[in-house]
MMTF fields as JSON, N, C-alpha, C and O atoms, coordinates in Angstrom:
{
  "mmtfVersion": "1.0.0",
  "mmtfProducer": "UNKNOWN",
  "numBonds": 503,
  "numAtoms": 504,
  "numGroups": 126,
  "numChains": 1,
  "numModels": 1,
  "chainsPerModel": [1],
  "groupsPerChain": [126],
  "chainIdList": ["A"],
  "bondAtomList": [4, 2, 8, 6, 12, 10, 16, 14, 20, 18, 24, 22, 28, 26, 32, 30, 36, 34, 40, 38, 44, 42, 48, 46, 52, 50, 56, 54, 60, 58, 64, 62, 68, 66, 72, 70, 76, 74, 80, 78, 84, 82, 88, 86, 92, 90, 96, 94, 100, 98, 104, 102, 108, 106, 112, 110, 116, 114, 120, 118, 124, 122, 128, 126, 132, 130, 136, 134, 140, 138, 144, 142, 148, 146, 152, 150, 156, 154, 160, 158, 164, 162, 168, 166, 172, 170, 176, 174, 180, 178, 184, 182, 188, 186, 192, 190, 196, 194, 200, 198, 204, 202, 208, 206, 212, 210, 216, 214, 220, 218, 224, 222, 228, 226, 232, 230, 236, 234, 240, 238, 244, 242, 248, 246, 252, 250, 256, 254, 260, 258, 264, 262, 268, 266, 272, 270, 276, 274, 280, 278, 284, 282, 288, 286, 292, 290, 296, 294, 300, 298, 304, 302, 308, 306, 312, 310, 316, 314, 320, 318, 324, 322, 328, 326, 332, 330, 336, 334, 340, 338, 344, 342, 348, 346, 352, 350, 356, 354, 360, 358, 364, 362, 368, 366, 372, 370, 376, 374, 380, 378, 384, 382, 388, 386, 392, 390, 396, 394, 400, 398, 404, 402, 408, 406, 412, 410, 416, 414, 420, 418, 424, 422, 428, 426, 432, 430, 436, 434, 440, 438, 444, 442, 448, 446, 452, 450, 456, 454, 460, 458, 464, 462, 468, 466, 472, 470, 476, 474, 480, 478, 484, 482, 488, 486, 492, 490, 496, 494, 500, 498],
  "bondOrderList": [1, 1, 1, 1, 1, 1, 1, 1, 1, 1, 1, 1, 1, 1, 1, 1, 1, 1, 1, 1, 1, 1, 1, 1, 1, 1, 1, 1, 1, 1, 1, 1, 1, 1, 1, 1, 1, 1, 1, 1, 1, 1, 1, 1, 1, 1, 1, 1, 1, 1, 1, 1, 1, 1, 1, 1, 1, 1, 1, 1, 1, 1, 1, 1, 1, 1, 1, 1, 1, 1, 1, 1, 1, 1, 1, 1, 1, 1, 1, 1, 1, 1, 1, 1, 1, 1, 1, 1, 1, 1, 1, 1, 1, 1, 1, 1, 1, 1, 1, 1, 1, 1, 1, 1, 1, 1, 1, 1, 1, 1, 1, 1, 1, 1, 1, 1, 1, 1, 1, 1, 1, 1, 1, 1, 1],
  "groupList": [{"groupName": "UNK", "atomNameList": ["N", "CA", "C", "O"], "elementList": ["N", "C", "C", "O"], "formalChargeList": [0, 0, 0, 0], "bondAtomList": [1, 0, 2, 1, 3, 2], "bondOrderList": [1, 1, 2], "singleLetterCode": "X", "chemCompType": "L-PEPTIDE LINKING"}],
  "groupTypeList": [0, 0, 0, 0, 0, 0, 0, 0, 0, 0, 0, 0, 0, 0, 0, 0, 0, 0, 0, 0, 0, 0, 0, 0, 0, 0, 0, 0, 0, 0, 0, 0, 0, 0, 0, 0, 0, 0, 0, 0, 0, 0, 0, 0, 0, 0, 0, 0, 0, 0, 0, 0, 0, 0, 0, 0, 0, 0, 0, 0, 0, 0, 0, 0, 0, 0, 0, 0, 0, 0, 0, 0, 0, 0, 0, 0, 0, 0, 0, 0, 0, 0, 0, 0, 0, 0, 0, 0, 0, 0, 0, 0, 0, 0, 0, 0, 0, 0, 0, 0, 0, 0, 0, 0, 0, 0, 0, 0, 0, 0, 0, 0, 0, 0, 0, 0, 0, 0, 0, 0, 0, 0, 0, 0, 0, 0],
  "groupIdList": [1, 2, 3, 4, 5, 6, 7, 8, 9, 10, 11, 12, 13, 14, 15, 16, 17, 18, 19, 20, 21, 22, 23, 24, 25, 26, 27, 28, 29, 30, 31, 32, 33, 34, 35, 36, 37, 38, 39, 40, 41, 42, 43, 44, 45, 46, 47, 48, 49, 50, 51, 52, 53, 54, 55, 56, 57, 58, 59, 60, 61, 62, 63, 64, 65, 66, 67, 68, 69, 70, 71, 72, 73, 74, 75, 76, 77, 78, 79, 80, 81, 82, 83, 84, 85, 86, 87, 88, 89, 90, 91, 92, 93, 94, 95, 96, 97, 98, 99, 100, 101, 102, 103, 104, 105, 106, 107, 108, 109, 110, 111, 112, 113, 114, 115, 116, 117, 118, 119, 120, 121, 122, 123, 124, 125, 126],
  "secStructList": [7, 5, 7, 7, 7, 7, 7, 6, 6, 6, 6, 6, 7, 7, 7, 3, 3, 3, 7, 7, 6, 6, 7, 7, 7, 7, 1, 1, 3, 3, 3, 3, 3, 3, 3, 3, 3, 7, 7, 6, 6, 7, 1, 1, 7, 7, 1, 7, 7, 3, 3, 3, 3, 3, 3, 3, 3, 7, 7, 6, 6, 6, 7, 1, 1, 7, 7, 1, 1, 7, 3, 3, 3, 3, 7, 5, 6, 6, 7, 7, 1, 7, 7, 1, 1, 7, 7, 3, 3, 3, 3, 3, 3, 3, 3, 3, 3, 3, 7, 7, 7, 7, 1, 1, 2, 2, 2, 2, 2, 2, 2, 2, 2, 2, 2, 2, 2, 2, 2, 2, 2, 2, 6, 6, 6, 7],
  "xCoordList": [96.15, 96.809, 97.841, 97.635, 99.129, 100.049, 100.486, 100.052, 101.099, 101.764, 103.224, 104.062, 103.23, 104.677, 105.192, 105.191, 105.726, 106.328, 105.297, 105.489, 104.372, 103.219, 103.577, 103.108, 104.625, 104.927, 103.61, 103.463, 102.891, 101.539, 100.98, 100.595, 100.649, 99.816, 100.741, 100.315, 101.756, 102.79, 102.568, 102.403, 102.522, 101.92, 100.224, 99.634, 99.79, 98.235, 97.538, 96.473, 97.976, 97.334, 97.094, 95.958, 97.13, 97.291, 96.948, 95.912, 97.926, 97.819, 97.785, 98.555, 96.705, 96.836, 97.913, 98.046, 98.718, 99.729, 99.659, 99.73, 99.458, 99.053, 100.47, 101.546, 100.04, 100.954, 100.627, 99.736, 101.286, 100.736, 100.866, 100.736, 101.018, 100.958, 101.478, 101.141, 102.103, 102.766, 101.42, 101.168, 100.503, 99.656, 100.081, 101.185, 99.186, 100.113, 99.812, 98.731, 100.241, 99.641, 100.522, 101.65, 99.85, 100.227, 101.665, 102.018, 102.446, 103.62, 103.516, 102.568, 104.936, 105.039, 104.462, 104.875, 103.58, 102.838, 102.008, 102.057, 101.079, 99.915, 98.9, 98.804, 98.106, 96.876, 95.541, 95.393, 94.407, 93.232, 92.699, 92.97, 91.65, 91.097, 89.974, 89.714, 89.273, 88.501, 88.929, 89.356, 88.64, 89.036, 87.834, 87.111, 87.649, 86.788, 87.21, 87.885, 86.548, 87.105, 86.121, 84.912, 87.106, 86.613, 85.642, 85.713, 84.717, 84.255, 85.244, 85.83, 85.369, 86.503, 86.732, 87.708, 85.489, 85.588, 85.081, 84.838, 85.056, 84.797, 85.667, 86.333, 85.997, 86.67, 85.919, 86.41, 84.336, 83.348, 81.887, 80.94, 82.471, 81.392, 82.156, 82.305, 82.571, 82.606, 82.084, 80.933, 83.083, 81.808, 81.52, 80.634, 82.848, 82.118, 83.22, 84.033, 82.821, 84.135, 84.309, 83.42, 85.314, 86.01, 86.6, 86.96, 86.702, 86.968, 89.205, 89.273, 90.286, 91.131, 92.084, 91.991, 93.357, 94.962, 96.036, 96.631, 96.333, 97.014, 98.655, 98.863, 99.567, 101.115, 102.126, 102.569, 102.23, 103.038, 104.41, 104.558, 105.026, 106.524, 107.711, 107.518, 109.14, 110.158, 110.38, 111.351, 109.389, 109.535, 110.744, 111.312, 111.236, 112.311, 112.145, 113.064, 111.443, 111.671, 111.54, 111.786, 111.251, 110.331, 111.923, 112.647, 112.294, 113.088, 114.805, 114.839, 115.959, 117.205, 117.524, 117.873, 117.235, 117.614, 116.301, 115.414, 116.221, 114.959, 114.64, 115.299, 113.701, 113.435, 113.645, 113.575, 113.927, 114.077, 113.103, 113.441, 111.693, 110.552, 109.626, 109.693, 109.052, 107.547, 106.469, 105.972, 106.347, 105.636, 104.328, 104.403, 103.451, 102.232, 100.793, 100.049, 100.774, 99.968, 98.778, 98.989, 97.78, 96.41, 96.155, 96.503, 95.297, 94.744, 93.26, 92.66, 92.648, 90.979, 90.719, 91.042, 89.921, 89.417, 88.027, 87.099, 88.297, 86.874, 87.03, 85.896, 88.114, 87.744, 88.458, 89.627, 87.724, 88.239, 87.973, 86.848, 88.87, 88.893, 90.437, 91.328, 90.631, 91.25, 91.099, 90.221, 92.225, 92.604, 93.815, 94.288, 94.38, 95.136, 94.424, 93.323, 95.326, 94.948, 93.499, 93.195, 92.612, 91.783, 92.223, 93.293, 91.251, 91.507, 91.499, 90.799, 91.831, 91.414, 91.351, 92.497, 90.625, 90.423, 90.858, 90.131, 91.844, 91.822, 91.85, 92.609, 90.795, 90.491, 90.961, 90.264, 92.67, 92.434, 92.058, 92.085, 91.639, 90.71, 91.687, 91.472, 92.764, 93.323, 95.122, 95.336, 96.234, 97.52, 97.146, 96.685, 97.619, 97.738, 98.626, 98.656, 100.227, 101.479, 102.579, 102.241, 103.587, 104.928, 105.569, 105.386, 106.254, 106.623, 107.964, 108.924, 107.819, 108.661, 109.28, 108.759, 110.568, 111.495, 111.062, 111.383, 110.537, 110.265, 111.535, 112.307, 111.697, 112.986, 112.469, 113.512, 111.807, 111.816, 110.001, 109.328, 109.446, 108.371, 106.914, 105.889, 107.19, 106.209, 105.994, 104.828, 107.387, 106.803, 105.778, 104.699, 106.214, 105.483, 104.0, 103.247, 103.673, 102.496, 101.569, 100.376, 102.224, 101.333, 101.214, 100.011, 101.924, 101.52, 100.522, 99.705, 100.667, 99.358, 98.23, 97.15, 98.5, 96.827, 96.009, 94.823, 97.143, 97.071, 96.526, 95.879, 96.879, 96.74, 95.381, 94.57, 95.022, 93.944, 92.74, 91.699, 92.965, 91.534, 91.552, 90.52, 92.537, 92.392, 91.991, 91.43, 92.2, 91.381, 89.473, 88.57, 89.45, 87.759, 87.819, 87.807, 87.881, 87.302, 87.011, 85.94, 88.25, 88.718, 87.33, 86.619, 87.162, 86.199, 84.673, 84.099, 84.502, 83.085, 82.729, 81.649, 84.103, 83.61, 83.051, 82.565, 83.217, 82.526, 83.715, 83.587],
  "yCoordList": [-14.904, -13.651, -13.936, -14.455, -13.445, -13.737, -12.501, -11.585, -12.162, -11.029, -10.742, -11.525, -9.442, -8.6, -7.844, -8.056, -6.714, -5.832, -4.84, -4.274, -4.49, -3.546, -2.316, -1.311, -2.251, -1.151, -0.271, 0.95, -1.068, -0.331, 0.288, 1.386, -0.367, 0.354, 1.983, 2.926, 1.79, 3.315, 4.163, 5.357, 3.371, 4.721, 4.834, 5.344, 4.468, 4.878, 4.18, 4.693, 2.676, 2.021, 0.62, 0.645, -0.129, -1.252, -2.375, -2.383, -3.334, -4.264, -6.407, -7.102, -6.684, -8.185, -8.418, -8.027, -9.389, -10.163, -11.439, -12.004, -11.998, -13.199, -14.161, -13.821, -15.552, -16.498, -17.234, -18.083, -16.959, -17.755, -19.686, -20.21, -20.245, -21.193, -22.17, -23.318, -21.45, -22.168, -21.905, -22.784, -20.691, -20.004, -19.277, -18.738, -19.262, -18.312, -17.015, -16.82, -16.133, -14.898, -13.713, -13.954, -12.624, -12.603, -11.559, -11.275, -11.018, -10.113, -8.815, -8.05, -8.833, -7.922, -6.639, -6.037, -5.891, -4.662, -4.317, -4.916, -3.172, -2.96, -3.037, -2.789, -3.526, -4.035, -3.569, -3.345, -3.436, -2.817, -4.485, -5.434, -4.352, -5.937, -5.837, -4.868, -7.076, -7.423, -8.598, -9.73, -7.868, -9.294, -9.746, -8.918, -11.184, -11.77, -12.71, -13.711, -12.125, -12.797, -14.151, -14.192, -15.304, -16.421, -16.741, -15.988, -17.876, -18.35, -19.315, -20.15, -18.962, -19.75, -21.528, -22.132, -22.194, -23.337, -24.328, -25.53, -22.827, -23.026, -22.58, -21.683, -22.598, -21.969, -21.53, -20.712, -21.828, -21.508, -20.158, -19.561, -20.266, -18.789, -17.27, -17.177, -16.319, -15.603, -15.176, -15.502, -13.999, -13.637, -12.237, -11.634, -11.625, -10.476, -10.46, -11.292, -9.114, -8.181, -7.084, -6.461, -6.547, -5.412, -4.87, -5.792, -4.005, -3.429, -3.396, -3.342, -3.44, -3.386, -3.17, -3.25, -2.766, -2.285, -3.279, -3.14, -4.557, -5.154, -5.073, -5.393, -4.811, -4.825, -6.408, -7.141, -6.511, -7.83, -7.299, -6.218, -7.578, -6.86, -7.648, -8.665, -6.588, -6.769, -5.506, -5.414, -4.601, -3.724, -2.787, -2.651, -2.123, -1.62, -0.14, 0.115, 0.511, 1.75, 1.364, 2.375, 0.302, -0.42, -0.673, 0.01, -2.028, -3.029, -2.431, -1.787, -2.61, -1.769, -3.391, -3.2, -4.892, -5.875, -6.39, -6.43, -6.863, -7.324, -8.836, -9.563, -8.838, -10.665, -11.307, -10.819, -12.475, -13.769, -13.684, -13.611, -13.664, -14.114, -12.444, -11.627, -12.539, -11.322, -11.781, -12.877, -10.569, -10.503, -9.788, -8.806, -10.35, -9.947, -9.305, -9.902, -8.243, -7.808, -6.792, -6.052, -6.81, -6.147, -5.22, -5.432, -3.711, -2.915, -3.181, -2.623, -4.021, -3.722, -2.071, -1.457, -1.575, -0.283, -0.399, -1.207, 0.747, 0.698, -0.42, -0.646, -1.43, -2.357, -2.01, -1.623, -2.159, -2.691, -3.288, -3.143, -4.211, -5.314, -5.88, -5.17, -7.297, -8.198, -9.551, -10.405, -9.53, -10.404, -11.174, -11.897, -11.22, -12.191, -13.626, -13.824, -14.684, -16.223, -16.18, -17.362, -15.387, -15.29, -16.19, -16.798, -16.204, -16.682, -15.907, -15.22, -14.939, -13.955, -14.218, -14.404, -14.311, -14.577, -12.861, -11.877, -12.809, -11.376, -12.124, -12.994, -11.447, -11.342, -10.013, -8.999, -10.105, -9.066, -8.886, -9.478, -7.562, -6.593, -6.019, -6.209, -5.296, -4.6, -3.898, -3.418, -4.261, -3.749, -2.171, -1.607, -1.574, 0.241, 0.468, 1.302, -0.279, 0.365, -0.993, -2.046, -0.844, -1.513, -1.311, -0.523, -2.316, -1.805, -0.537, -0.538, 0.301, 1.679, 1.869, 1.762, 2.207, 2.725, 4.668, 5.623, 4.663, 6.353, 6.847, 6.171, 8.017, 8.599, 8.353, 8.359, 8.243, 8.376, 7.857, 7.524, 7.844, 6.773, 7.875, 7.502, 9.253, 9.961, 9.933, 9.737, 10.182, 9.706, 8.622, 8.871, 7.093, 6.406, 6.184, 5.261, 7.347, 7.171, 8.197, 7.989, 9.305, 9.751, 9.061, 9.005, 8.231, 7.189, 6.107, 5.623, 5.794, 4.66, 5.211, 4.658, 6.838, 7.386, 7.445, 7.283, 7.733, 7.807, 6.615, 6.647, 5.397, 3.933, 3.783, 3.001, 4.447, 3.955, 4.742, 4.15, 6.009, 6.663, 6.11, 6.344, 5.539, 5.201, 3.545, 2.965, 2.892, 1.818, 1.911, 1.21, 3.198, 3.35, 3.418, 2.361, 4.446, 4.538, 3.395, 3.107, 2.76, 1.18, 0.194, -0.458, 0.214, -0.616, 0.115, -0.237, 0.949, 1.639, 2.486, 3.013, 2.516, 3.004, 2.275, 2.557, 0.95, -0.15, -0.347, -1.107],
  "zCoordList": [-0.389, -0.07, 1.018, 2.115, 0.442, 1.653, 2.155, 1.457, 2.991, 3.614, 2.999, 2.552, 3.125, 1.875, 2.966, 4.179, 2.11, 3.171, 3.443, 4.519, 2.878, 3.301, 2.881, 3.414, 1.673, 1.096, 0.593, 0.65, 0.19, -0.351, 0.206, -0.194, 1.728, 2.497, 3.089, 3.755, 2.642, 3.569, 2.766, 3.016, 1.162, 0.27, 0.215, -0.738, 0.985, 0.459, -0.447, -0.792, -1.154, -1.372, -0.842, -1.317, -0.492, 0.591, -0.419, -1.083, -0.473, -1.774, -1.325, -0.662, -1.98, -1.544, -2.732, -3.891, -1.698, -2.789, -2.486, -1.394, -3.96, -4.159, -4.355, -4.848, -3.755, -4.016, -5.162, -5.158, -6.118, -7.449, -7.48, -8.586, -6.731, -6.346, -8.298, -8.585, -8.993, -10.07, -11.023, -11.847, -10.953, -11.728, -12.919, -12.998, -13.866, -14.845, -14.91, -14.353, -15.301, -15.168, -16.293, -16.723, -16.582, -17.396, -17.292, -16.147, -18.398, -18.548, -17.561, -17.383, -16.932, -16.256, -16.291, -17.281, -15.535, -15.99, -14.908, -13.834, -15.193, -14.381, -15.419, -16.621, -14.372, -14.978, -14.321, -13.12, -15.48, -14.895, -14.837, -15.573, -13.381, -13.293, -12.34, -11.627, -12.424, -11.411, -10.377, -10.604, -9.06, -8.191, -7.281, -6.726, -7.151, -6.386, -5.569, -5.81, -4.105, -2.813, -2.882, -3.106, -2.597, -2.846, -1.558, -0.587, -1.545, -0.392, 0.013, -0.675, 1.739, 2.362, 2.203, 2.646, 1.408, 1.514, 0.065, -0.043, -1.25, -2.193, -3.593, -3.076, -4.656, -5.457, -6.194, -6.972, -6.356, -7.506, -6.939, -7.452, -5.795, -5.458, -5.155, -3.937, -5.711, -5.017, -4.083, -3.793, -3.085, -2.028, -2.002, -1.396, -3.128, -3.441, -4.825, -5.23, -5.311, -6.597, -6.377, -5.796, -6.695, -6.66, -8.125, -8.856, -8.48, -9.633, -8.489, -7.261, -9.267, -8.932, -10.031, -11.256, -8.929, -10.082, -9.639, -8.57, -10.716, -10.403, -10.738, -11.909, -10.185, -10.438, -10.63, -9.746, -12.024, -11.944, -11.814, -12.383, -11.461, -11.616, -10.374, -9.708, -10.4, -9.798, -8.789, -8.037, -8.883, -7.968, -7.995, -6.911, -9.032, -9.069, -8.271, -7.493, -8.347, -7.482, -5.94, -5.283, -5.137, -3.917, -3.577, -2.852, -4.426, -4.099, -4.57, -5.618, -3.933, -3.699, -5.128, -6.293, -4.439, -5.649, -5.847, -4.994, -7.274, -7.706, -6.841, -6.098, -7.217, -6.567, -7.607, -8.735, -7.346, -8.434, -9.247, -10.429, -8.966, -9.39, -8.988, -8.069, -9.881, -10.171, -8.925, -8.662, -8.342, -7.036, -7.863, -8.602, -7.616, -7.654, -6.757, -5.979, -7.1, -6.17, -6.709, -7.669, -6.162, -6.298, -5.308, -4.147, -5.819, -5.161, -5.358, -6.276, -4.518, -4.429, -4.022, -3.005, -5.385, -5.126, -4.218, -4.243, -3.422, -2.758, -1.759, -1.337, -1.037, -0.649, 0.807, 0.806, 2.049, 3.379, 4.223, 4.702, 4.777, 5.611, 5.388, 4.92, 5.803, 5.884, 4.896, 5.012, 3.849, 2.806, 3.312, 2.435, 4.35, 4.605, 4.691, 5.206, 4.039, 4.463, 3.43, 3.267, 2.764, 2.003, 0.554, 0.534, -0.68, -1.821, -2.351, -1.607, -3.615, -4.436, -5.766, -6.175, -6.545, -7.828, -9.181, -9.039, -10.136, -10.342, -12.033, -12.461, -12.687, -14.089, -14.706, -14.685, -15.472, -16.167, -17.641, -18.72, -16.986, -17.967, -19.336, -20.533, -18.716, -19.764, -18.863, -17.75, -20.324, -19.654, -19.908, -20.9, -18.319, -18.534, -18.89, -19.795, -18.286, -18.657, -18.59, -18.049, -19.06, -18.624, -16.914, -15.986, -17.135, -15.641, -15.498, -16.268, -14.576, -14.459, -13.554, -12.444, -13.689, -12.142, -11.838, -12.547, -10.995, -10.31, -9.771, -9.091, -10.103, -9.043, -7.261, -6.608, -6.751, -5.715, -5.39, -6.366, -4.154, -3.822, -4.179, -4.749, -3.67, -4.199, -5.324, -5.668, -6.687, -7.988, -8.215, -8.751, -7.696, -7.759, -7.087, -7.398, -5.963, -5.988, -6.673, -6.893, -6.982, -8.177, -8.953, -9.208, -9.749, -10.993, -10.624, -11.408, -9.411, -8.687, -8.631, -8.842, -8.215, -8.23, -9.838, -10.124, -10.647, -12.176, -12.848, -13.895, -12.072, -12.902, -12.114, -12.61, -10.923, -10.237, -11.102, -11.391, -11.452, -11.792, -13.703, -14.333, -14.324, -15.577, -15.249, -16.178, -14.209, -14.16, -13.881, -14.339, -12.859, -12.777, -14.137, -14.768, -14.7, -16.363, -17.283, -17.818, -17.369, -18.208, -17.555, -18.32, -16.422, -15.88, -14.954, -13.923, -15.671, -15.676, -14.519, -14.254, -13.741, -12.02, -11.111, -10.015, -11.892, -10.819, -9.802, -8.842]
}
């Protein structure tokens, strides 16, 4: 987990963004998923899971120019603490949508609250 602009957290969802370190992952979208915080000195234990809403994208309603490259980032539902400098492991589950430009940032967080309660469902309320 590296540090962003913390756009997430201004809207009310607060998002780890991952450095894909030349990972593959899949087509731009949101995604319903599970994420598991790694053990600090292992890649094969988690240390916990989270049911989560992951955003692959360019950030077009966020960002004024796109980035070169698809920034990736996760909402652990239900989750608080500190994911900086952490590992995060995210298995997705299922694409909710394509990626979308909002007129403005409130649009887009009604649609986050929207992708968040169709991810509980998609993934059992866990």
């Amino acid at each position: 987990v590296v540090s962003g602009n913390q756009m997430g957290r201004k809207l009310g969802f607060p998002t780890a963004n991952l450095d894909l370190q030349h990972e593959l992952h899949p087509p731009v979208g949101v995604y319903a998923c599970t994420a598991s915080v790694l053990e600090e000195d292992r890649v094969d234990g988690p240390r916990g899971s989270w049911s989560a809403v992951c955003n692959i994208g360019f950030r077009p309603t966020v960002d004024g120019t796109p980035a070169p490259l698809p920034v990736v980032e996760a909402h652990l539902l239900d989750f608080e603490g500190d994911l900086y400098g952490k590992r995060v492991e995210l298995a997705f589950v299922a694409r909710l949508r394509g990626e979308q430009r909002f007129p403005d940032l409130e649009a887009l967080r009604s649609r986050i609250q929207a992708d968040i309660e169709e991810a509980r469902e998609l993934l059992g309320g866990a």
